[in-house]
MARLUM-525628 format. One line per field, with one value per residue (C-alpha): residue number from 1; y, z, x. Coordinates in nm, 2 decimals, padded with zeros to 4 digits. Last residue first. Layout:
// MARLUM-525628
resi = (NUM:...);
yy = (Y:...);
zz = (Z:...);
xx = (X:...);
// end
This chain:
// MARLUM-525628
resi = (365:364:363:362:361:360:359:358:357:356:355:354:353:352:351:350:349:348:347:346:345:344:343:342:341:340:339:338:337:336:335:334:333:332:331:330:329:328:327:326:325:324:323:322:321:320:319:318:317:316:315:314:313:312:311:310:309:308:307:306:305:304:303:302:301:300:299:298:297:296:295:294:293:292:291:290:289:288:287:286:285:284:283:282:281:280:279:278:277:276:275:274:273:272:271:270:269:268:267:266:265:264:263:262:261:260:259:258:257:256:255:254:253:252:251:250:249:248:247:246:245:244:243:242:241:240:239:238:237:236:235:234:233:232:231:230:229:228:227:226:225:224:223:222:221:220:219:218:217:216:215:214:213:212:211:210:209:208:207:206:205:204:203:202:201:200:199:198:197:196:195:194:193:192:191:190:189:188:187:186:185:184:183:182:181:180:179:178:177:176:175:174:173:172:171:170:169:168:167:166:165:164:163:162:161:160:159:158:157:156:155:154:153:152:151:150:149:148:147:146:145:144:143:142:141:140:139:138:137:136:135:134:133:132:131:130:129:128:127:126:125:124:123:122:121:120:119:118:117:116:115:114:113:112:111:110:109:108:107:106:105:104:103:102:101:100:99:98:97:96:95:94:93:92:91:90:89:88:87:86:85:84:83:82:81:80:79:78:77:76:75:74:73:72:71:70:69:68:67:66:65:64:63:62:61:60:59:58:57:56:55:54:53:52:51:50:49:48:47:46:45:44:43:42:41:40:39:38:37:36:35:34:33:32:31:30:29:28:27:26:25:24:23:22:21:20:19:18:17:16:15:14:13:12:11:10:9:8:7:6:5:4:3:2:1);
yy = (-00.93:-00.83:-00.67:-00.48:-00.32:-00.03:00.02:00.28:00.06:00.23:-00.03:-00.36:-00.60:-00.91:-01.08:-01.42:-01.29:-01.13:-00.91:-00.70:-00.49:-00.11:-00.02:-00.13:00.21:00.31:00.27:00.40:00.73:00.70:00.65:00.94:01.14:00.86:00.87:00.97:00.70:00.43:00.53:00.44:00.12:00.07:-00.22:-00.34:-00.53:-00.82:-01.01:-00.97:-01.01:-01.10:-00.84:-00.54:-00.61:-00.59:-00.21:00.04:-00.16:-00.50:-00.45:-00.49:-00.81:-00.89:-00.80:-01.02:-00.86:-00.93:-00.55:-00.48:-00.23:00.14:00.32:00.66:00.88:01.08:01.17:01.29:01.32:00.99:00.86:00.48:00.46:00.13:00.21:-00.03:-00.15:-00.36:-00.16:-00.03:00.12:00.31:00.40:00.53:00.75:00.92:00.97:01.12:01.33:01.46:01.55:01.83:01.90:02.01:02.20:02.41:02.55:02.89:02.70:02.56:02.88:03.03:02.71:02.76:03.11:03.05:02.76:02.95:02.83:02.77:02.54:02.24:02.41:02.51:02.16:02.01:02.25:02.11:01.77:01.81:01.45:01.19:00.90:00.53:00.21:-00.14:-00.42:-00.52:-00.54:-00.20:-00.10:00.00:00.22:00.43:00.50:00.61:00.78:00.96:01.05:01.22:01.42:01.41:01.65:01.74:01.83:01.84:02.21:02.21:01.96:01.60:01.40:01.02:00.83:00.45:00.26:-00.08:-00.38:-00.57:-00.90:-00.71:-00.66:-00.99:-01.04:-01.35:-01.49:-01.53:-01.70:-02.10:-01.97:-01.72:-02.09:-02.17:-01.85:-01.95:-01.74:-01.56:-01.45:-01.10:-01.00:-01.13:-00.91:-01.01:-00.96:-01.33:-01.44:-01.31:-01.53:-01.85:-01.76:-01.75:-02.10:-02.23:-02.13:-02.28:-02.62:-02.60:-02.52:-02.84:-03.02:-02.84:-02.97:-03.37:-03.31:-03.58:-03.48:-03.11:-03.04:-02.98:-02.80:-02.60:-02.44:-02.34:-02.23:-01.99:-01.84:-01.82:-01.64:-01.35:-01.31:-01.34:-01.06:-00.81:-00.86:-00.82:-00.47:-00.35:-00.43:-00.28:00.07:00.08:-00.09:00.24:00.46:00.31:00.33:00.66:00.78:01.15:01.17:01.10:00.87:01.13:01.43:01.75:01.99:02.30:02.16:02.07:01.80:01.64:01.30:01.18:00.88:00.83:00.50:00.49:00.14:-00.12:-00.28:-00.10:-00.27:-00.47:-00.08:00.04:-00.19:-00.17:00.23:00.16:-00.11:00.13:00.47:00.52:00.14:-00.13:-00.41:-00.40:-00.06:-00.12:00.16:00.49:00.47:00.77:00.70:00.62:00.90:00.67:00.77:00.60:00.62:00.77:00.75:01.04:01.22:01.43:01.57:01.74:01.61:01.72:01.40:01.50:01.76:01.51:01.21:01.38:01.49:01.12:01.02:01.27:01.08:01.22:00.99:01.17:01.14:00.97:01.06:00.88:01.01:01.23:00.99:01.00:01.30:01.44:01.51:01.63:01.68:01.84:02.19:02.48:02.51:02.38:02.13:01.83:02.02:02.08:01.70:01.60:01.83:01.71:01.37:01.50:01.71:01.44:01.19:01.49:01.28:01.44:01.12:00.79:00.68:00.54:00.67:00.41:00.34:00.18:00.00:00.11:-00.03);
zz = (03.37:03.54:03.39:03.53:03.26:03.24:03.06:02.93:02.66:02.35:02.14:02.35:02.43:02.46:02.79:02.78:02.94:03.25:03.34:03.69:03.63:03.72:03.72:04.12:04.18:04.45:04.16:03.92:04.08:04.14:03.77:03.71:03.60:03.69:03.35:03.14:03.28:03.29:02.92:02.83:03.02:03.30:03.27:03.47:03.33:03.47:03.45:03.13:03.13:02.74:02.64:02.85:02.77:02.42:02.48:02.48:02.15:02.30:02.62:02.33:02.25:02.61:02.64:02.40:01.99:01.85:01.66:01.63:01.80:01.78:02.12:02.21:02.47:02.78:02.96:03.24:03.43:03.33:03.12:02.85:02.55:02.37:01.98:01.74:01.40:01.10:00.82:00.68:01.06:01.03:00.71:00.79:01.05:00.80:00.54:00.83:00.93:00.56:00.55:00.77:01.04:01.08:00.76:00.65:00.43:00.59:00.91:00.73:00.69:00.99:01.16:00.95:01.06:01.42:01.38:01.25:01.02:00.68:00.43:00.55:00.52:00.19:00.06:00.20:-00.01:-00.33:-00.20:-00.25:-00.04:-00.06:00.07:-00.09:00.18:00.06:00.08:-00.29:-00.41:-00.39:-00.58:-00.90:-00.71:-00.52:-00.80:-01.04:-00.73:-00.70:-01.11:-01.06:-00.79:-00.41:-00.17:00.05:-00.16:-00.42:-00.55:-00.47:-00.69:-00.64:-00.56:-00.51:-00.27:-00.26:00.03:-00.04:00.12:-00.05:-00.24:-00.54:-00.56:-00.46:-00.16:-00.34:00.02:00.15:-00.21:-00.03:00.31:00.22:00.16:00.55:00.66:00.40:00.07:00.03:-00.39:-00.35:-00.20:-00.50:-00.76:-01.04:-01.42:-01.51:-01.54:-01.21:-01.07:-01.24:-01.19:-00.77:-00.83:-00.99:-00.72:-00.45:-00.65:-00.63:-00.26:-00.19:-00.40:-00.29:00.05:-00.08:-00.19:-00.48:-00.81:-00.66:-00.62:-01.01:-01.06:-00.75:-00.92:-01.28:-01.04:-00.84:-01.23:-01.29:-00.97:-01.01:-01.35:-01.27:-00.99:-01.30:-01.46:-01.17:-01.09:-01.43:-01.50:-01.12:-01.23:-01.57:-01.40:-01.15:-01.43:-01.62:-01.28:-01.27:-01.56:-01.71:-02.10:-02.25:-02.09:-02.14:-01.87:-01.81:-01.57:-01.70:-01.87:-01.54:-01.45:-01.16:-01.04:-01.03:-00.85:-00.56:-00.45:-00.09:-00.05:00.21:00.41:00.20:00.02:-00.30:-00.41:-00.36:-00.63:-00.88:-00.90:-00.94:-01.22:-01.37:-01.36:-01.75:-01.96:-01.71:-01.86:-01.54:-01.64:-01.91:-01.94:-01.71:-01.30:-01.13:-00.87:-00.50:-00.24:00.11:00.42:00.75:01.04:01.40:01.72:01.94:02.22:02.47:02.70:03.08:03.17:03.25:03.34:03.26:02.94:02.83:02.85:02.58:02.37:02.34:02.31:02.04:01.76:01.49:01.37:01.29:01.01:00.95:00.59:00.27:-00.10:-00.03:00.26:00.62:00.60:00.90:01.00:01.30:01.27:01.45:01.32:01.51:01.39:01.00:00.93:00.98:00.76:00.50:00.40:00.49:00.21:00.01:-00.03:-00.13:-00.43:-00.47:-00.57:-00.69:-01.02:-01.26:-01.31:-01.25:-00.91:-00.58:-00.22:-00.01:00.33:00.57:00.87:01.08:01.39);
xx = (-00.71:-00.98:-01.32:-01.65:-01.83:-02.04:-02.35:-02.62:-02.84:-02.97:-02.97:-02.99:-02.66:-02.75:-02.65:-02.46:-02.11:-02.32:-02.54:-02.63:-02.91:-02.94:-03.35:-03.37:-03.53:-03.17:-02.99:-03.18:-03.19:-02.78:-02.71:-02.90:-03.28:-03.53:-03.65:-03.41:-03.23:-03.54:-03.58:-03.20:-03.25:-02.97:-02.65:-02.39:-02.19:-01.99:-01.65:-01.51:-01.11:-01.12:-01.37:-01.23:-00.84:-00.98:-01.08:-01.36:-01.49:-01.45:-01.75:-01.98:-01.81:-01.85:-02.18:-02.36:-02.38:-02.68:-02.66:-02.27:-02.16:-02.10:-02.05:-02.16:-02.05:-02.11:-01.78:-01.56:-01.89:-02.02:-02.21:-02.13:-02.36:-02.47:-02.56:-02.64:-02.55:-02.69:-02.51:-02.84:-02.93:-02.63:-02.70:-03.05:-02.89:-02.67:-02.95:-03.24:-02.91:-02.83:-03.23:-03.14:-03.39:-03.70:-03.75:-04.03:-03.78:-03.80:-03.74:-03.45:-03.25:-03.36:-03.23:-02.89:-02.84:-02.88:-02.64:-02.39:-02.15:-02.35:-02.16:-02.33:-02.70:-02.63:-02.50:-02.84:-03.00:-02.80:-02.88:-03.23:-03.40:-03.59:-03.48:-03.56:-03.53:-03.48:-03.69:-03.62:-03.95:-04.07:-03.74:-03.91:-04.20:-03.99:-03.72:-04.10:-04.18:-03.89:-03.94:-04.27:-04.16:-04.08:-04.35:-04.11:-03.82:-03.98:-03.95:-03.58:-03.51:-03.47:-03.16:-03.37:-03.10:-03.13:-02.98:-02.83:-02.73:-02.43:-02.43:-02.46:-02.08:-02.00:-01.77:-01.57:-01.45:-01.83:-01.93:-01.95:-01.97:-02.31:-02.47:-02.46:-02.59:-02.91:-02.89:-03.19:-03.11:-03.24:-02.89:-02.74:-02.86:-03.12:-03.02:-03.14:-02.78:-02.70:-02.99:-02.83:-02.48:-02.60:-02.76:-02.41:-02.23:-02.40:-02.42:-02.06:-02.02:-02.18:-01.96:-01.67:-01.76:-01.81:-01.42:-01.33:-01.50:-01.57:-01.22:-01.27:-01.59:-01.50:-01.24:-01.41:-01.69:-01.46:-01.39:-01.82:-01.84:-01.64:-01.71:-02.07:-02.02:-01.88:-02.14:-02.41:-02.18:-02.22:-02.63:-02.67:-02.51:-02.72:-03.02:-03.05:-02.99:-03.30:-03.50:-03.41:-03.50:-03.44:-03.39:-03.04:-02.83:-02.48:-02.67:-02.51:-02.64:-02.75:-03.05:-03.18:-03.44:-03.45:-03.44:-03.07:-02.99:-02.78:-02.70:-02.59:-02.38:-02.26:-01.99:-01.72:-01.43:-01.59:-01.74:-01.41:-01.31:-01.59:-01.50:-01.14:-01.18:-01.45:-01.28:-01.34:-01.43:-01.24:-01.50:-01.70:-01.68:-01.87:-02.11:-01.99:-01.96:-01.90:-01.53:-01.68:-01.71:-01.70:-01.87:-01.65:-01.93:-01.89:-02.00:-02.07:-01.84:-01.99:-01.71:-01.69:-01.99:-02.32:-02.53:-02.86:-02.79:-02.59:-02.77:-03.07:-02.76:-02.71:-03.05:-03.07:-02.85:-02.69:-02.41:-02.08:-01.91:-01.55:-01.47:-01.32:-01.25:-00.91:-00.76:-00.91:-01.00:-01.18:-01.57:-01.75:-02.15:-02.38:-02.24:-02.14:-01.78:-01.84:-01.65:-01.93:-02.14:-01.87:-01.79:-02.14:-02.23:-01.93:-02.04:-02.38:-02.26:-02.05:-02.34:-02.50:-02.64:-02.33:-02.19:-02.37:-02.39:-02.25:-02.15:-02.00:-02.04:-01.75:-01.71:-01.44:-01.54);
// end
């Protein structure tokens, strides 16, 4: 679906210290991840996701293909780059491209790593990055307002769209971001085609040290405490462990590795899944013995749209799906089990699609 995340922050925050974990851990051979280049700052990763191993070891089959996510390592951010100051037109503009952003923020303290804001604070590194991209939204908006204000003498929709506009320069002007704003569906129309910076969903990433892993630190909790408000999720994790798990090729020696870190699992796969979730998606997976795999859809999506991401002839010559409850196949133990239960429903064009979901569509065209 091509939907895209993009990695933010100051420099030296191990915002590509992170990029290039789920670089290397998707490379590695016995890794849970498969990665590829799609151009030098953009990666298709993997999404973790047991159910689907869970499928596999039922159904056996010849392939196990997950779904994917494009993870975007955006330019560091300095002061005024909404003016252009360092990488700042680049930076703002792959920010505008992707669907949604992991900010990392630094919150450790090492002398060996360089540091241009002085003393550690997250919060105040957080404001510097959202300070640019509000700025840089107002500009947006306050040059659609110099439109609107004229069509608006004659066109009742400009109008409308106006008063839009001016209540999104408003919050901007009070340092807020756009996404707090709770724009109706209706009122996204009027700044839809602008795709405002702060507009975007965000994840927050608090790097810690190795010591905090677990536990976080003083300053995670200051980055937990000052986004309380904004619904958004903070995860805690050491990306310079992370980055030695990637680089490691065996999986024996990597589970050694994070049992002695009293770890279950990497926190890279905590932060991939919570992306996923972040960009408003779902899973729908398709067994058989050529192939278990995972589908990315959408979440809301009705069948046919789901049935779309196979292949268009599927949506447009949609006839049925046939659908089973990912606990009633894990269950019951096959197709065929469910089957004979009664657990495999016939839906049509009006069924929504639930996460999880095992399907198979019946089309004509």
């Amino acid at each position: 679906m091509a939907l895209q995340a993009g990695i933010v922050g100051l420099p030296n925050v191990g915002k590509s210290t992170l990029f290039n974990a789920v670089s290397n851990s998707a490379k590695a051979q016995a890794s849970n991840y498969r990665f590829c280049t799609i151009e030098p700052n953009v990666g298709l990763v993997d999404v973790p996701d047991n159910r689907l191993n869970k499928l596999a070891e039922l159904v056996v089959p010849n392939r196990v293909v997950p779904t994917q996510l494009e993870i975007v390592d955006i330019a560091g951010l300095v002061r005024g780059a909404s003016k252009g100051e360092g990488l700042g037109n680049k930076f703002l503009g792959n920010i505008r491209e992707v669907d949604a952003i992991i900010h990392v923020i630094r919150c450790f303290e090492d002398e060996n790593v360089l540091r241009e804001e002085g003393a550690i604070n997250p919060i105040g590194d957080k404001e510097i990055i959202d300070t640019e991209l509000q700025l840089k939204d107002l500009d947006s908006v306050e040059k659609k307002m110099q439109r609107a204000e004229k069509m608006a003498k004659t066109d009742p929709k400009a109008k409308v769209e106006l008063e839009v506009l001016k209540a999104c320069k408003e919050h901007l002007e009070k340092g807020k971001n756009i996404r707090s704003l709770s724009l109706s569906k209706e009122e996204k129309v009027a700044i839809a085609d602008l795709f405002l910076l702060t507009d975007k969903s965000v994840l927050y990433v608090a790097n810690v040290d190795e010591a905090s892993m677990h536990t976080g630190n003083k300053y995670s909790q200051m980055l937990i405490d000052g986004v309380k408000d904004e619904n958004a999720e903070v995860i805690v994790m050491c990306n310079n462990i992370e980055a030695q798990i990637a680089e490691m090729e065996s999986e024996e020696d990597k589970q050694m590795f994070m049992e002695e870190y009293k770890m279950t699992e990497p926190a890279l796969s905590r932060l991939i899944r919570s992306t996923y979730k972040l960009l408003n998606l779902e899973t729908y997976f398709t067994a058989g013995v050529q192939e278990v795999r995972a589908w990315t859809i959408h979440k809301g999506w009705k069948a046919p749209q789901a049935a779309s991401v196979i292949h268009t002839d599927f949506e447009k010559g949609f006839i049925k799906a046939e659908v089973i409850a990912y606990n009633d196949f894990i269950t019951l133990g096959s197709e065929a089990a469910c089957r004979e239960a009664g657990k495999l429903r016939i839906e049509g064009k009006e069924y929504l699609v639930q996460d999880g979901d095992i399907m198979h569509f019946r089309f004509n065209v």
